[in-house]
N, C-alpha and C positions, 0 to 999 in steps of 0.2 A: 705527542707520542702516538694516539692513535693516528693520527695522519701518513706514520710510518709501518704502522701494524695491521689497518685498518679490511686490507682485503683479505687477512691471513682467514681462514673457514677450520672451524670448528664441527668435527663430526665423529659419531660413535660408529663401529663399528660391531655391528649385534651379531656376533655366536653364542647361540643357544641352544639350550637341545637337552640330555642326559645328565639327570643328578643323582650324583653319588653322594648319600648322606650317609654319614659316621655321625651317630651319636653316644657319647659315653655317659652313662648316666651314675653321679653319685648324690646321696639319697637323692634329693627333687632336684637337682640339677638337671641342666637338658643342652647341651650343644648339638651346633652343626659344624658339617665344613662342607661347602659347595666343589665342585669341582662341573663345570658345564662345557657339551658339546652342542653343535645345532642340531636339531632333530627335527622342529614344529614346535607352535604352540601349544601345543595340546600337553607339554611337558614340563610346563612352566611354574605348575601347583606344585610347591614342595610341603614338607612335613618338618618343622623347624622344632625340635623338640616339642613342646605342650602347643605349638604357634604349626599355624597353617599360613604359608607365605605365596601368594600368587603376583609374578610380576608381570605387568602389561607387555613389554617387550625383549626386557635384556636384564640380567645381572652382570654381566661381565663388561666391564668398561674399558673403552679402550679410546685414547685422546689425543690428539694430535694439532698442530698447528693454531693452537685456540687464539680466539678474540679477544680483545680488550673490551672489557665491559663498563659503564657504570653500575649498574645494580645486576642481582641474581636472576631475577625474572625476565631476562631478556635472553637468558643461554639455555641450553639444552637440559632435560632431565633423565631421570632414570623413578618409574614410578610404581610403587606394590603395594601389596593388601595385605596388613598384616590381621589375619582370624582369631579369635580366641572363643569360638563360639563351641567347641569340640573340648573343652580342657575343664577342669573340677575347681578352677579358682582363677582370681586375680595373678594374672602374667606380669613381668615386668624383661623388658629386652632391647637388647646393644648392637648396633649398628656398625659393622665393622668394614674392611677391607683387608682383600689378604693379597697372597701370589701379587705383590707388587711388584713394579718394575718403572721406573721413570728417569724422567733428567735431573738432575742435581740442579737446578738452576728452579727448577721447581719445590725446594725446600724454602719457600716463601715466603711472606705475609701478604703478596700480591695474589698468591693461588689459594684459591676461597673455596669453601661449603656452606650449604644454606641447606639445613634439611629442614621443610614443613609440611604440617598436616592440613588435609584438603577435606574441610569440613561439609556436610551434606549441601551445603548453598554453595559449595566451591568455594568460599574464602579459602584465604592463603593464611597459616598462622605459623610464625618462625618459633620453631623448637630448640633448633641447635646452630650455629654460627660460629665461625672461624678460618684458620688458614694451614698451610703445612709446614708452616715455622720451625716446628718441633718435629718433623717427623725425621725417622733415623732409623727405621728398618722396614721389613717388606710386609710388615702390618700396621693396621692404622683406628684404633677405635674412635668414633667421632663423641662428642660433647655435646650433653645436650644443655638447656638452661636449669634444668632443677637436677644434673650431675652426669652420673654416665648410662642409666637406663630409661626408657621410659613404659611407663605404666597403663597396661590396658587392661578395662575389667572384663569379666566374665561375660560371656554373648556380644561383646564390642568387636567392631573391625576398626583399624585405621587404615585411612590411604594415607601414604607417603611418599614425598616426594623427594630426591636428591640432588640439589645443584653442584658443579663443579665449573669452577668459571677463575677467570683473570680478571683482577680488578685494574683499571684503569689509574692511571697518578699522573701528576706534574712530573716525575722523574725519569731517567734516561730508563727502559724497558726494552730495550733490545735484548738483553741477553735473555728476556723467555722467548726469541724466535727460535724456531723448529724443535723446540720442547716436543715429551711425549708421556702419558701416565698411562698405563695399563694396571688392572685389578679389578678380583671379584669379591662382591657384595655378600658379606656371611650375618646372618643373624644369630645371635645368642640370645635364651631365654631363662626364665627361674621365676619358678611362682612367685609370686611378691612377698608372702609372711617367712620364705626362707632365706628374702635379701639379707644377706650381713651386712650391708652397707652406711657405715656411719654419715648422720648426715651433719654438717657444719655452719654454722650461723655466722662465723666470723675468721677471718684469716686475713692478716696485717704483717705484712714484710717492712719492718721498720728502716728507715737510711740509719748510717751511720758519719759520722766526720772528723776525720783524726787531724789535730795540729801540732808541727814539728816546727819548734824555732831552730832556726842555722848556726851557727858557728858554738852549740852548746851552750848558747843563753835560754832563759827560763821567760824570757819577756821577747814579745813584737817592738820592732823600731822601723826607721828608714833602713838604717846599716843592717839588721838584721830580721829581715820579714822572715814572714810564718811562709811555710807551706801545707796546703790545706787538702787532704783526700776525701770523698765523699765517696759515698758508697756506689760503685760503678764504673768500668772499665772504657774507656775512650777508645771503641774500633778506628783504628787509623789506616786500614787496607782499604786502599782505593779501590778497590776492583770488588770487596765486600758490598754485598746489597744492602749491609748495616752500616756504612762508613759513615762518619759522624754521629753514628747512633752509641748508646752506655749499656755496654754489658755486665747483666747480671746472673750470678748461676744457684738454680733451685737444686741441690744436692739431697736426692733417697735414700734411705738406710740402708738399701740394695748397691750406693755407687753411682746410679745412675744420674746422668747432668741434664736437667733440664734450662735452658738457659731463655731469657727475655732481653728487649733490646729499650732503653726507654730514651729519651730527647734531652734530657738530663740526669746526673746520677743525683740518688736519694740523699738528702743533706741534713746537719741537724745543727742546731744552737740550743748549747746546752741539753736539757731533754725533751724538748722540742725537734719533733722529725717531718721529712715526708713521707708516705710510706703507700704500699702498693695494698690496696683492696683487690685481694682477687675473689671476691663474692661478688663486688659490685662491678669486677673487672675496671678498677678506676685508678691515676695516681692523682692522688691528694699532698698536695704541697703546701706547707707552711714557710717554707724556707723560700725569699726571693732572695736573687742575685742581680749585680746590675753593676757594668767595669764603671771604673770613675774617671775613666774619658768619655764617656758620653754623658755627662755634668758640664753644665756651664757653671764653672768657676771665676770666682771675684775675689779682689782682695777687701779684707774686712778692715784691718786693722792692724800696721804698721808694727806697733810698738810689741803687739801680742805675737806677730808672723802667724796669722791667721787669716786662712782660707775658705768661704762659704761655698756654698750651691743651696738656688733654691728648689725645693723638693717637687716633681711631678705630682699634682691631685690624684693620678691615675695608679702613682707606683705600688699605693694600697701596701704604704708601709706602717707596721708597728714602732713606735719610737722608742723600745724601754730595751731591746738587746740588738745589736747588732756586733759586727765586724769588719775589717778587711786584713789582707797580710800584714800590715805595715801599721795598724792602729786598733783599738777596743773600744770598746764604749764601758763609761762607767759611772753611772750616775750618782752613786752614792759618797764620791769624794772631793774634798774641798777643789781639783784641780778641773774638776767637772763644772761646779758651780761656781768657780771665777771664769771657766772656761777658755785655760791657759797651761800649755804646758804637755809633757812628757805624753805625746802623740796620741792626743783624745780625739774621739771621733764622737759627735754628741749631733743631737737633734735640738733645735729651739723652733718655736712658732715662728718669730719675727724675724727667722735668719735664717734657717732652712739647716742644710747640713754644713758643719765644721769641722776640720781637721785642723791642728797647730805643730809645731814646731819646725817650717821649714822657712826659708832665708826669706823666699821671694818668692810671688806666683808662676813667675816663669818659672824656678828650677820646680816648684810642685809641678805643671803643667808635661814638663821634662820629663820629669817621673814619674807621673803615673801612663804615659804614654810609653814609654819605654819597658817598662815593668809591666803594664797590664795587669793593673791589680784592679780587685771588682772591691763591693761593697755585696755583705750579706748579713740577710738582716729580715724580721719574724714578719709573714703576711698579716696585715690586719685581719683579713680575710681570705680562710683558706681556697685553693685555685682547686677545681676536679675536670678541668677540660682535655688533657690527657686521659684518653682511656686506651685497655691493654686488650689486644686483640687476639690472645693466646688465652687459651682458657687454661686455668690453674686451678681447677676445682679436682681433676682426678689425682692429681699427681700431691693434696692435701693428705699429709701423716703427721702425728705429734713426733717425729724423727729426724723432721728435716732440715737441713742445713742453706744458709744463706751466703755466697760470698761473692766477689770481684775479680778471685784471685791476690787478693790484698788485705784487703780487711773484711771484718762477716756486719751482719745489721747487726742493728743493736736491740735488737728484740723480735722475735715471733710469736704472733700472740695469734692461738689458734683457740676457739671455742664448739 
């Protein structure tokens, strides 16, 4: 992909000049709103409530044409000082963008931000990171890693820097050619001891897995498989940047739909889930899935109509709950421990995985090739190589809601 993107040129457009600062102030609150013409530099030092903001060249971004990147520090910045050396206390302030105006094809997780602080030695330290996945109107506050503000003390300056760049993928990226984002960079301030801002240690969007036997039976069979939902919506619009990704939607007590897209939806056995860390921005899976055509199957044993597979070392299965549409596991009953009979799905050492009750391994072989039924069933070991690259830390309220469109999680546990 870059080989077809690769000459496109990435540049800013710097009008600068004349600011118009509104600030309203209740008690210690302190906004701005920027509004900039070019004039010289000499006009670039604003007054950002309690915050003295000087920008090296530009606040007003304007973006066109961009590159395919691998990392942030290869694209363009936008760089300022924010002062606190004029004000009577600890600052804490948010980094925003207003007067937006872009392509819709830039509502991404390809179109990236990296804001970091450029310490006295020049190191680079990332503060905030993410993409415009979520964005959905003509303002945009960024993320940082310890929430939505950051904290500077009394006599401190930071430099800061702001990336805006394209990440580079394996996947087809044509539709961000001749993209375009315009916006100006607004600073919010509030002394720090009048932040309201709850801070949160923990927040788990738990899966959910609802199962429906067919024809009004209370039990899984051949004749009557389960059908199984998890928590998560299968985008099937080809032309979506999310197709073949699982829609999920974080619902505010305002209404408002914030939505994530994950590689698989959140699943559960029994009260065992996966579930979304959005503090560690991680998905934690306990629930493996795995179809049962891709098992090599044997026939065990004639008289039983018992079919084996032996188990991958690698699949990093639990042996004590599992499922599939068409079968349970149930250890605790005689039909388990003869390990015969009314469609048990069981685990043994010396035999790997079992199902019984069909004719013959060709008609199983038939069947589950046809059917496409999986096997699911508890990680040994939970998986966290999935991580979520939409930050969910601002949009945390003990109000919110979880759903698919279909069914909600099965728990939000917020601390």
């Amino acid at each position: 992909m870059y080989e077809i993107i690769k000459k496109q040129k990435l540049f800013f457009i710097s009008l600068i000049g004349i600011v118009v600062i509104s600030m309203i102030l209740l008690t210690t609150y302190a906004y701005q709103t920027l509004e900039v013409d070019y004039k010289g530099n000499e006009e670039l030092n604003v007054n950002a409530g309690v915050l003295d903001v000087a920008f090296t060249s530009t606040r007003r971004i304007n973006l066109q044409n961009m590159p395919l990147l691998n990392d942030y520090n290869t694209s363009d910045y936008t760089e300022f000082i924010i002062d606190n050396s004029k004000s009577t206390g600890d600052v804490s302030y948010k980094i925003r963008l207003v007067n937006l105006e872009y392509s819709n094809e830039l509502i991404s997780n390809d179109f990236k931000y990296t804001i970091v602080k450029v310490d006295k030695n020049n190191n680079l330290n990332v503060i905030g990171e993410g993409d415009f996945s979520d964005l959905v109107s003509n303002e945009y506050d960024f993320k940082f890693n310890d929430g939505n503000y950051i904290e500077i003390k009394q006599g401190n300056k930071d430099k800061i820097r702001l990336y805006l760049w394209l990440k580079e993928s394996e996947n087809d990226q044509n539709y961000l050619e001749n993209t375009n984002f315009k916006g100006v960079i607004e600073i919010n301030s509030v002394f720090s001891k009048d932040l309201d801002e709850e801070v949160f240690t923990k927040f788990n969007i738990y899966g959910n897995t609802v199962i429906n036997y067919k024809n009004n039976t209370s039990e899984q069979s051949v004749l009557n498989p389960a059908e199984i939902k998890s928590l998560g919506t299968l985008v099937e619009d080809q032309n979506s940047i999310y197709y073949g990704k699982y829609k999920i939607n974080i619902i505010n007590i305002d209404g408002k739909v914030n939505s994530i897209y994950l590689n698989e939806p959140l699943r559960c056995i029994n009260e065992v889930c996966d579930y979304i860390d959005a503090i560690k921005k991680k998905v934690v899976r306990k629930i493996g899935v795995k179809k049962l055509n891709e098992f090599e199957w044997n026939l065990e044993n004639d008289n039983n109509l018992k079919v084996y597979a032996n188990i991958p070392t690698d699949l990093n299965i639990k042996n004590d709950v599992m499922y599939t549409e068409i079968t349970k596991y149930n250890p605790n009953t005689s039909d388990y421990i003869n390990g015969v009979g009314n469609n048990t799905v069981y685990l043994d050492n010396s035999i790997g995985l079992s199902i019984t009750d069909f004719k013959s391994l060709e008609e199983f072989n038939n069947y589950i090739s046809s059917n496409n039924v999986s096997l699911y069933y508890q990680l040994a070991n939970q998986d966290e190589t999935e991580n979520i690259i939409a930050d969910l830390y601002s949009i945390i309220n003990r109000n919110i809601k979880v759903n698919d469109g279909i069914i909600d999680s099965s728990n939000i546990e917020i601390k």
